[in-house]
N, C-alpha and C positions, 0 to 999 in steps of 0.2 A: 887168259882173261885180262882185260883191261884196268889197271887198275885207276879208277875214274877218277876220283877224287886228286889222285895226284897229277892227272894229266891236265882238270880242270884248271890245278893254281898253276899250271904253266901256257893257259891258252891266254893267248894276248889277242886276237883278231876271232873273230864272231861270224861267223856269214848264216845270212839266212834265204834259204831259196827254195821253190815252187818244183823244183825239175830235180830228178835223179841223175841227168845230166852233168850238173854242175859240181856232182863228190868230187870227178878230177882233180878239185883244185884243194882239194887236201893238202897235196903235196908242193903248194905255196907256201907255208905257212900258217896256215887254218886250222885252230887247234877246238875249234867246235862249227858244225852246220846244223843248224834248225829246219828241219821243212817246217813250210807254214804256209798252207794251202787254204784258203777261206774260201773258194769258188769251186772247186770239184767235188764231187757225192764222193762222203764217206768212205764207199768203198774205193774208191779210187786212191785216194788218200792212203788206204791202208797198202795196197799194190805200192804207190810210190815208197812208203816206209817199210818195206818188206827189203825193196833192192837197195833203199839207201842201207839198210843196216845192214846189207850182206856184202856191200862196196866199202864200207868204213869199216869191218868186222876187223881186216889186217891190219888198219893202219893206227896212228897216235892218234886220230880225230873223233871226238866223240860228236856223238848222233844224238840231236834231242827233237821229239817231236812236239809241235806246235799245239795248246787246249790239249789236244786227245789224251788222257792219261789210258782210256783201255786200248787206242790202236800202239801207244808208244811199249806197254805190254805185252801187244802182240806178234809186233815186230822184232821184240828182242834191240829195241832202243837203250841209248843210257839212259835216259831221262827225258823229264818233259819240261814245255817251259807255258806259265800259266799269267794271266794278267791276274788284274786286281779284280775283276766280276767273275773270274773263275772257279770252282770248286777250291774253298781254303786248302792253305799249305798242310793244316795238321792232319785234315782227313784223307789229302793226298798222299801226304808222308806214311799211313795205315796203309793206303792201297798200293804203292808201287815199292814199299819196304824202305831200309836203311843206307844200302847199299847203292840205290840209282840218284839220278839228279834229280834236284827240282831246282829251277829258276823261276823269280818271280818280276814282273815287269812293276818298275815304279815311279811315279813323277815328282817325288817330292822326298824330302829329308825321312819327314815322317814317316812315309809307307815302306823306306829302308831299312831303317832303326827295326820297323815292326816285322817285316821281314826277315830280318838278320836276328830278331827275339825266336821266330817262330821254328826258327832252322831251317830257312832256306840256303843252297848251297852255293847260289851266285845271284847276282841282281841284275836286270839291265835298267839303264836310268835314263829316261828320253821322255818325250825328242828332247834332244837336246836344242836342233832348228826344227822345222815348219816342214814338213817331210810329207809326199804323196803315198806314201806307207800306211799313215797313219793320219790322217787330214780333221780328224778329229777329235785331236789333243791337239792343244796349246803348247809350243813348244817353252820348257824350262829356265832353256837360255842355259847362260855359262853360271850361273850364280849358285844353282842345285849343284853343281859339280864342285865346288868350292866347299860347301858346307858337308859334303861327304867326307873329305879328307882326312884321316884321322879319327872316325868316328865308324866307320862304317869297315870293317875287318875282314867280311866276306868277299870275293872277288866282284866286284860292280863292272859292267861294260856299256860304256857312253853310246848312246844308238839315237839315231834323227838326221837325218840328212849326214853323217860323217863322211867326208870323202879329205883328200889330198891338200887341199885347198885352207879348209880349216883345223885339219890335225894339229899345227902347232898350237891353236888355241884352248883346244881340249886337252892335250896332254899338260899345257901351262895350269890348270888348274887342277893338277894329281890325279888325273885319269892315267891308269895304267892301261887300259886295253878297250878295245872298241868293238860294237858290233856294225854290220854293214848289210846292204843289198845292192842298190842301183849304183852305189859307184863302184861296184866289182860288177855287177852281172850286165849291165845297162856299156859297158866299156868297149872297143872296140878289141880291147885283149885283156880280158877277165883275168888271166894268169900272169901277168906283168902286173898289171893293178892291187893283185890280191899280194903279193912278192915286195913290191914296194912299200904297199902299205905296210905289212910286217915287221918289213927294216926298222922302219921308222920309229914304231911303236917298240919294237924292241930294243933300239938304241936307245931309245928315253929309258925305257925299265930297266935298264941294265945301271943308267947313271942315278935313278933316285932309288932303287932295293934297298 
């Protein structure tokens, strides 16, 4: 059995993706994948998180599913990851035990802090840019990432448009790890993209631990 929690303080890269396809790239560096499917029925949904967690069941990468706390239950997920309009952390924390994840999405110091009160097990903090993910939130900018540092103890991963490009400027403000979509899945080589990213990320983590 996985022991989650520990594999969670060593995931540095994030990926979140639509397609059971895309587990392959576990073996980049990907030390957690989210489905997060907003456009397919339910059941479908639950078929896609049935095979992702039977494709991740060997490997270091945990598996969280997106909203659904009862398909991420049914599928034998590690955990789920929930926004801010979702079923709070405390009543989730009763339904999926002590033992699985919960992540809580959040756009501000504040909703971390509260977050990280409530016992959530990781954060992601976004957008950090202006991202077709998510088109309506206002992205954070680099300023929220600043004010986490030091304050915020739980494992946080920067998410909003992150790609290659502007990684040096998110890890310049104490982000230890990222999460992603389009600039791994959207790539012309998803597995070179996700491998480099990694690097990167984990040569900064390695020089500020």
């Amino acid at each position: 059995m996985k022991s989650r929690k520990i594999l969670l303080k060593k995931s540095l890269l994030y990926l979140i993706i639509d397609k059971p396809g895309y587990a392959k790239l576990s073996s980049c560096g990907v030390g957690i994948i989210q489905l997060r499917d907003k456009f397919s029925a339910k059941s479908q949904v639950l078929k896609s998180a049935v095979k992702l967690s039977k494709l991740l069941n060997g490997t270091k990468t945990l598996f969280i599913v997106n909203d659904y706390i009862d398909l991420a239950l049914l599928s034998g997920a590690d955990g789920v990851h929930l926004g801010q309009g979702d079923l709070p952390l405390k009543q989730a924390r009763i339904l999926l035990g002590k033992d699985k994840i919960i992540g809580i999405s959040c756009h501000s110091l504040k909703q971390a802090l509260k977050a990280q009160k409530d016992g959530a097990d990781y954060i992601g903090i976004g957008p950090v840019y202006s991202t077709a993910t998510k088109p309506e939130y206002r992205p954070i900018g680099l300023r929220v990432l600043r004010q986490l540092k030091g304050r915020i103890r739980i494992p946080y991963f920067a998410i909003g448009d992150v790609n290659e490009a502007n990684l040096g400027q998110i890890i310049a403000c104490g982000a230890k790890r990222i999460a992603v979509a389009r600039a791994i899945l959207k790539a012309d080589n998803p597995a070179c993209v996700a491998s480099r990213l990694f690097k990167k990320v984990k040569e900064s983590y390695l020089k500020i631990k």
